[in-house]
N, C-alpha and C positions, 0 to 999 in steps of 0.2 A: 768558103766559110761553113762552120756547124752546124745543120740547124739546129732550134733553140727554140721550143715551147713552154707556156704558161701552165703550171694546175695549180686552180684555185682549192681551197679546204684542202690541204695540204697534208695533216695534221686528221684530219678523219680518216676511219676505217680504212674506207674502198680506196684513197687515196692510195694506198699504198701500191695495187695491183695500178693504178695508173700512170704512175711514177716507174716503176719497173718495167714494162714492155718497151718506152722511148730508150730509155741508159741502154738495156741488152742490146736496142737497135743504134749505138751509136748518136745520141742527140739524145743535146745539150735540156738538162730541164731547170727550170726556177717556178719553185713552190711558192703562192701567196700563202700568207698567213695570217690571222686575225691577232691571235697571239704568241710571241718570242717565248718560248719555257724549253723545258727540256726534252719535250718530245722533236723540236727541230735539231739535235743533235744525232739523230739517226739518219735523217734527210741530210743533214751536210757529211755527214761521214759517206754515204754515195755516190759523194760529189754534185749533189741537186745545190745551184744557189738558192738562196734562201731570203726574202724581201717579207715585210709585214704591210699589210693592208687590210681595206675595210670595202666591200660593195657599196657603201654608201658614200662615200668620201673619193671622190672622181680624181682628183689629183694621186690616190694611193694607187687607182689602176692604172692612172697614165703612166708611173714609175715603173708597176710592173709589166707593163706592158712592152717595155722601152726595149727596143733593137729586137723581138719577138717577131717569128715570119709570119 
């Protein structure tokens, strides 16, 4: 199986260099999100899945967290 990592703030800046080094290395990533807009259309076109969540709200990480090694 692929591995498959989490990054949270998805959607900010630095996000982006930390999204890019896992994809070149082969593994699987899923972005959290606070908010669905159009900036997660860059991220899915990379093939990052793409989940929305909130730090606050426990059941939003436990989704994202889901099947993550």
């Amino acid at each position: 199986m692929k591995s498959q990592i989490l990054i949270t703030g998805a959607t900010g800046k630095t996000s982006q260099y930390a999204i890019q080094e896992p994809l070149n290395n082969g593994v699987k990533v899923r972005a959290m999100v606070r908010t669905v807009d159009e900036r997660i259309k860059a991220l899915e076109q990379q093939g990052v899945e793409v989940v929305q969540g909130n730090y606050f709200d426990k059941s939003s990480i436990r989704r994202a967290l889901h099947q993550i090694d």
